[in-house]
N, C-alpha and C positions, 0 to 999 in steps of 0.2 A: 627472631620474631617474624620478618616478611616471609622468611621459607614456610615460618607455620601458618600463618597469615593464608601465602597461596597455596599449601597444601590440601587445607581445609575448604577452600573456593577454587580449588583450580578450575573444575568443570564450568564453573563460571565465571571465571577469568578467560577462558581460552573460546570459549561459546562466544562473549563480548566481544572479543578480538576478531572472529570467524563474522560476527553478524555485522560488524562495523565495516571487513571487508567487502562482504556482502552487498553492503548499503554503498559502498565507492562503487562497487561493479551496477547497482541496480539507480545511480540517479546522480552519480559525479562524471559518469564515463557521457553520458546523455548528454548532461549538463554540456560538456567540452566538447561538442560536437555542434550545437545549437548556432553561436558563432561564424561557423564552418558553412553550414546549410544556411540559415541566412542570408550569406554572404552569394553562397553559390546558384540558391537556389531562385532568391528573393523573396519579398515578405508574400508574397501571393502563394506561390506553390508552396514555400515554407509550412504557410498557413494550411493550406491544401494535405499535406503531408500530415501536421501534424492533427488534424482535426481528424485523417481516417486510422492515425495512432491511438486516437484516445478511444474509439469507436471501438475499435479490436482489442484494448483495455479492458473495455465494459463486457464483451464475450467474458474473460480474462477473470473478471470480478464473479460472473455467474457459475463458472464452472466449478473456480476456484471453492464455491460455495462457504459453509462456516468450517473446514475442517482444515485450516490453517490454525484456527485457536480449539477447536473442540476435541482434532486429531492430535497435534500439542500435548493439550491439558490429559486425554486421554494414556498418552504413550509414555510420557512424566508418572505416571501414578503405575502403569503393569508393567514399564520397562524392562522389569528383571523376571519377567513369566514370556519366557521364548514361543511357548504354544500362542497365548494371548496376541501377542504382540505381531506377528505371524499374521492372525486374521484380523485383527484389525489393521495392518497394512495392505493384506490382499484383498476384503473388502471398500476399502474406500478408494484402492487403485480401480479396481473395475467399477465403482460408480464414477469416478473420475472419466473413464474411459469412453460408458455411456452419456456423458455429459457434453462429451469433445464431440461423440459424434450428432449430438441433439442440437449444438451450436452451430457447425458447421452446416448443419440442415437447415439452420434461420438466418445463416447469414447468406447462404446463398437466394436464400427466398427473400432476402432485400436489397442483395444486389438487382437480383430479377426482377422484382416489382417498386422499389421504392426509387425514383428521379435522380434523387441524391448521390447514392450509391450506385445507381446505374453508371452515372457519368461518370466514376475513377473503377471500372470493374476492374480490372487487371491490377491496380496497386491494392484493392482488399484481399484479391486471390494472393498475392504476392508475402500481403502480410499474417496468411492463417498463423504460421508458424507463431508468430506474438504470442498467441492466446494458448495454444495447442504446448508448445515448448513451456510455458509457464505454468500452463495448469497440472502438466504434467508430474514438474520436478517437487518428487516429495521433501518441500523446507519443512516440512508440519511431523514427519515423521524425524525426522535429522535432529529439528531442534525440540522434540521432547525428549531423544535420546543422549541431549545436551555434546551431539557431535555433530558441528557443523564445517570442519577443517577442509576435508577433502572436496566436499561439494562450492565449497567457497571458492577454494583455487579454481576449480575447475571453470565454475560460472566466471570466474575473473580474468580467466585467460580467454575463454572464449569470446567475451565482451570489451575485451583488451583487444584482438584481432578484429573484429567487427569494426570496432573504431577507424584503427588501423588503413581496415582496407575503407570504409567510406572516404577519408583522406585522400586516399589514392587514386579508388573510380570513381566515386561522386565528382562529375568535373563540369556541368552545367543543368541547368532549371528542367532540363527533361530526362535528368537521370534520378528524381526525385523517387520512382519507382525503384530504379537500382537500391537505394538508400534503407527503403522500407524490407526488401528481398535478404537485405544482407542484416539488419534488425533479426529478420524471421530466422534464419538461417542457426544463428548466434545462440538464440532461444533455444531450439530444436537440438541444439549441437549439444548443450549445458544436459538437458533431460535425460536427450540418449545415456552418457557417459554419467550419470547419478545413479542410475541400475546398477553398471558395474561396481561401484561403491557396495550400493545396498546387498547385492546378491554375494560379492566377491569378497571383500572386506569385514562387511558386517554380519555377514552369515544369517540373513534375514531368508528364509523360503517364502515361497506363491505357493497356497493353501486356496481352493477354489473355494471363493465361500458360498454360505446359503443365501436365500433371498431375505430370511431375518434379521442373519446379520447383517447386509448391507442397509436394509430397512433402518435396521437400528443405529444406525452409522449418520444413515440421511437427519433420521429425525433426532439426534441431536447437536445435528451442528446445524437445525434449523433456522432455533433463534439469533443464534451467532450472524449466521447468512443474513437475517432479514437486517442486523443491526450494521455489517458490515455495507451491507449494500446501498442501505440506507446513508452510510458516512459517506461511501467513494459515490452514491447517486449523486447529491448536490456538492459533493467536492471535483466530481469530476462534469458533472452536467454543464457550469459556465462555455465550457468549450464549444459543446453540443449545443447550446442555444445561442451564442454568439454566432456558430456559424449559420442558425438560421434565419434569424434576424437581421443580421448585419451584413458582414461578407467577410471573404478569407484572410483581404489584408485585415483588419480589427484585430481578427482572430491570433494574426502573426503579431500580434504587438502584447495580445493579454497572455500567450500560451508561455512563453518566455519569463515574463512574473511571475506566473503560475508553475513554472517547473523550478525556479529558482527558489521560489517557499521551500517545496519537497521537496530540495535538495538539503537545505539548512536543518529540517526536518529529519531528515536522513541519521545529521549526527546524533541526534540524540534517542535516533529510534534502536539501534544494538543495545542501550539502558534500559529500554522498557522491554524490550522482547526477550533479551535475556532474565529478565525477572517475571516473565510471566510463567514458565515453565516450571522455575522456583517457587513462587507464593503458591500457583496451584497444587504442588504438595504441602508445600508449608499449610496455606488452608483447611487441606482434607484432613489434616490431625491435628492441627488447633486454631477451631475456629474464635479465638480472641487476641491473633496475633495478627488484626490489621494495624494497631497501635505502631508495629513497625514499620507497615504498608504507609501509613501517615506522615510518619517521618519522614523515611526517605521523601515522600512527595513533596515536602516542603525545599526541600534542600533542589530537586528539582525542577520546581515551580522557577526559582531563582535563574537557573541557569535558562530558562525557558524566557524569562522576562527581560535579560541580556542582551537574548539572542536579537529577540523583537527589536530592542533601543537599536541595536548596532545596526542591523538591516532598514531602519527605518532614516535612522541617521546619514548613513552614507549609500541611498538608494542608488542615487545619481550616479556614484562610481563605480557602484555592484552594475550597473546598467552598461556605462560605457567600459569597462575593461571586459567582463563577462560576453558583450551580447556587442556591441558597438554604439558607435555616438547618432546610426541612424533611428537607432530605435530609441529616442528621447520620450517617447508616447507613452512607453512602457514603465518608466520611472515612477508615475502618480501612484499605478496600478502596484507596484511590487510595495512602495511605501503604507499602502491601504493594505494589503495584505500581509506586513507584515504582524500585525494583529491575530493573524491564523498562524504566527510559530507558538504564539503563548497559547492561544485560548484550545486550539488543536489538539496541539502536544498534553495538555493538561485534561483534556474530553478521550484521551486515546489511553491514559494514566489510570485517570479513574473510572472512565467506563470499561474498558476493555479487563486490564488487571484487575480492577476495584469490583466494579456490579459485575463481572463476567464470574468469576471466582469466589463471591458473594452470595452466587445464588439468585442475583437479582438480574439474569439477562433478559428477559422479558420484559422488563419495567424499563430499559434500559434501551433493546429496539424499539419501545413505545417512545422515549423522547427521541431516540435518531429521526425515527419518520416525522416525528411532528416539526422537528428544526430541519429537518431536508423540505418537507412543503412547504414551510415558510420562504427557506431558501430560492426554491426554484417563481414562489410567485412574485418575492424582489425580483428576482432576475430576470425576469420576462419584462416586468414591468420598468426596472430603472436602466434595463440595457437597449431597451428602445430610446431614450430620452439622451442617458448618459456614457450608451456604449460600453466599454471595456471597462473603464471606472466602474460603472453601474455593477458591471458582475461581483468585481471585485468586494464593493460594498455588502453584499446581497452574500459572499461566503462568508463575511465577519459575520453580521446579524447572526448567520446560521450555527456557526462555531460557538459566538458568546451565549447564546439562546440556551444549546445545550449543557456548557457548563452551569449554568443555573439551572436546571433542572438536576442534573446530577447532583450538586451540591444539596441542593435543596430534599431530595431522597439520601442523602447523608443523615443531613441531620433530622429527617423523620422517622429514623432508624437510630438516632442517637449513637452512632459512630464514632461524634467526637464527645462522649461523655457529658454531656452539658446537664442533662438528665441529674447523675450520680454530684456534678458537681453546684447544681442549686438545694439539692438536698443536704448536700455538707455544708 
């Protein structure tokens, strides 16, 4: 029975296992370095460090555009037409390409002209590779062809060394640049070596494409884009407004809670992302099987509600074994946030799998944006007053906001049958 069991799901058994590795190499290996830098760096350049990490993120998010879920969803559905599949890879690599170099043209135009960024030039030059290595590596094509093995290793070793060597040269507060170069490095190394995957392995060709097709490529992983952007805008923006506000020690006290969420987060994201691949064909051939999509969420939702108590519960000790007993600041802020592993994880469920797949993503970046302005105008406002708390507070509103909205386009779509069952 288990043989048949995983015979029948092995693509998504073994996808799970690949994205779970994934998610250790993309926010566990980070995680166990934070500690280290802290330690070495102190909470000021820490903070300095990690505020031009999240900056080079947000390139990161732009580039990256919506074709992490539209290129997915797409490559899931033509997987087994090699002409197809073909230009839709070679198309969205070369808009990828022109994107890299359209960011790399704006950030040197704020290194240039913007105060901020003037002052750390050399550790943004340091860290292009962040954005450039990331946006590069096709997950979006990998994981619609539900083979994520080899590129998982690969990113895992390389980010496994990376670690590694920070340990080793990372050895005082002015090697903070060293830290972010060998970040870069890592990234760059992981892309390179995903090519040889795709070309060598998977027998995928470069088909030069038209400009319609990449056009058509753009515009549909538009809506994705605005809605993606909109979630990592004010999930990643505390960072960015703390540091203008306040200063970079603060910032070293909130960045730490705020990576420790998305790391808890982590676990349970190989569940959702491997099911997204799936329901989007499951969907395209019958569209009355979210009844299942329901299910699962509920069983879900639980383990999501878990996570929150346990993180909430023993903040204190996630704080001093994790991070140290100097950052006691930081404790309030992870306990407040842990409200963003439930209402998060549960906005990432049903918007992204649920209204993406649905049909409903438009309605869908209409509530992102409107719970991200909300977000950012707490946060301006309570992070004057209340600092790092303040942000924190300011991402729950933003997270809880949108699950009621989503929910509430649920059931004005009659989803959960409430319709069919007042009439019975």
């Amino acid at each position: 029975m288990c043989k048949n069991f995983y015979l029948r799901y092995k693509k998504l058994i073994e996808n799970f296992f690949s994205l779970s590795l994934l998610n250790v190499t993309n926010y566990i290996f980070p995680l166990l370095i934070i500690p280290y830098l802290t330690r070495v760096l102190g909470v000021e350049k820490y903070g300095t460090y990690i505020f031009a990490y999240s900056i080079l993120n947000y390139f990161n998010l732009f580039i990256q555009y919506g074709f992490l879920y539209s290129g997915t969803k797409k490559v899931s559905i033509i997987r087994d037409n090699a002409d197809s599949l073909n230009r839709v890879f070679s198309a969205i690599t070369v808009v990828r390409l022109v994107f890299n170099i359209i960011g790399i043209a704006v950030l040197l135009g704020c290194l240039f002209f913007i105060p901020i960024f003037k002052a750390e030039f050399s550790l943004y030059i340091l860290g292009v590779g962040i954005f450039v290595g990331q946006s590069l590596t096709p997950y979006w094509l990998l994981q619609g062809l539900e083979n994520m093995r080899y590129i998982t290793v690969i990113n895992f070793v390389a980010r496994a060394v990376s670690v590694i060597l920070i340990f080793i040269l990372v050895k005082s507060s002015s090697d903070y640049g060293l830290a972010m170069a060998i970040q870069s490095v890592s990234f760059l190394t992981g892309a390179i070596f995903s090519y040889f995957i795709i070309f060598c392995h998977l027998k995928i060709s470069f088909v030069w494409p038209s400009l319609k097709e990449m056009t058509t490529e753009v515009n549909e992983g538009f809506q994705i884009f605005l809605s993606t952007v909109g979630i990592n805008f004010y999930r990643d923006s505390n960072i960015l407004i703390l540091g203008m506000l306040t200063n970079y020690t603060i910032v070293g006290y909130y960045a730490p809670a705020e990576k420790l969420i998305k790391a808890v987060q982590s676990v349970t994201a190989p569940f959702v992302n491997t099911l997204y691949p799936y329901f989007s064909r499951k969907f395209s051939h019958d569209k009355n099987s979210h009844n299942v999509f329901f299910k699962i969420g509920k069983y879900y939702n639980m383990v999501l509600l878990l996570l929150s108590v346990i993180v909430f519960l023993f903040a204190k000790h996630i704080i001093e074994i994790m991070i140290g007993t100097n950052f006691s600041g930081s404790v309030l802020d992870l306990r407040i946030l842990s409200l963003v592993i439930l209402f998060g994880g549960m906005n990432f469920y049903y918007g992204i799998i649920g209204m993406v797949n649905f049909d409903l993503s438009g309605q869908f970046t209409k509530f992102v944006w409107i719970s991200g302005g909300i977000s950012v105008v707490f946060c301006l406002a309570l992070s004057l007053y209340f600092q790092d708390a303040g942000a924190a507070v300011s991402m729950v509103i933003a997270e809880a906001l949108l699950f009621c909205l989503i929910t509430r386009a649920f059931y004005k779509k009659d989803f959960f049958g409430l319709k069919e069952k007042r009439l019975s």
